[in-house]
N, C-alpha and C positions, 0 to 999 in steps of 0.2 A: 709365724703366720697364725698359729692356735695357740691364743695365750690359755696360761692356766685359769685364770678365772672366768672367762668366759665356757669352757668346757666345764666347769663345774656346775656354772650356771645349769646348762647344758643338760650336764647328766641328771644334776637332782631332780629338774623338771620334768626329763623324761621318764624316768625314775617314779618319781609322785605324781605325774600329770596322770596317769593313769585312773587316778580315785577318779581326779574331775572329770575324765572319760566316761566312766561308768557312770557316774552321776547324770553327766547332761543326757547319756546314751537312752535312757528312760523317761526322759523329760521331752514332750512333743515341743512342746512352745519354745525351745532354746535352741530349734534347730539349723541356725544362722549361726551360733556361737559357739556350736556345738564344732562345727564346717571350720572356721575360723581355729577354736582351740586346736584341733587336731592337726590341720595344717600348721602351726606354730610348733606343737610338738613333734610334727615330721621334719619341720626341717630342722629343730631343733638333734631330732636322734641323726637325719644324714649328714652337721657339721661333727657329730660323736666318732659317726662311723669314719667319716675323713681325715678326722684329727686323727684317728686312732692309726690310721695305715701312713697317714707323715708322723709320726712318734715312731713304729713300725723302724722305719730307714733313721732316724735321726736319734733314737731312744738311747741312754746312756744311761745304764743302774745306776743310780746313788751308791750301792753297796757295793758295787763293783771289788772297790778298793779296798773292802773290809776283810779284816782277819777272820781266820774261822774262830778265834777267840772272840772277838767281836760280834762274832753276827752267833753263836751258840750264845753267848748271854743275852742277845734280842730275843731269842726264838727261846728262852728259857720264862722268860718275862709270860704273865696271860694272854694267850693267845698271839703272842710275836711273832712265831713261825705264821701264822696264816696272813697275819700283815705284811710280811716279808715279801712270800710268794706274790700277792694281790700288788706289791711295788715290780716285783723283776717282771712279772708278767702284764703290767699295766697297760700296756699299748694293744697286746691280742685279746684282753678283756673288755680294752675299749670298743675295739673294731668290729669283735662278735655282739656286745651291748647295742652298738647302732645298730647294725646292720638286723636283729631282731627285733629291735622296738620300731626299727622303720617300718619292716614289714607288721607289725599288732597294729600301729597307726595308719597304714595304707590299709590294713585291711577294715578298720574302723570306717576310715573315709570314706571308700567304695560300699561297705554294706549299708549307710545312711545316705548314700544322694541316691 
């Protein structure tokens, strides 16, 4: 039901949507687009935070099946151990990611109407 490209979508925008936040946030005349943007980036972070609790029950490492020989020569690699963890743990990073940028956005929305 959440493919992977559209979550990616997803995240980077909520992710970088932020700059345009701040930007329009200061800008009186943009205050239509402003309402518009944030609501897109809302619901953009609530499909994050949903994907992230169905991955949650369905989520299956990639690395599962790796040797500890295998997965010691990724994490010996630059910075491999921290890509590692950011993969086995990718579903409660997603779910806490939405669930905090809904609420930055909700609270954006409510402090400008």
């Amino acid at each position: 039901m959440f493919s992977a490209n559209i979550l990616t979508i997803t995240v980077l925008s909520s992710l970088f949507g932020i700059y345009l936040v701040e930007y329009l946030e200061s800008k009186i005349s943009y205050h239509q687009i402003f309402k518009i943007i944030v609501l897109i980036l809302l619901l953009f972070s609530i499909y994050n935070f949903f994907g992230g609790l169905s991955m949650i029950f369905d989520w299956q490492d990639p690395l599962a099946n790796a040797t500890p020989e295998q997965r010691g020569r990724a994490m010996a690699r630059r910075r491999g151990g921290f890509v590692l963890l950011i993969i086995e743990y990718w579903p409660y990073i997603l779910t806490i990611f939405g669930a905090v940028w809904s609420f930055i956005y909700y609270s954006a929305f409510k402090k400008r109407s």
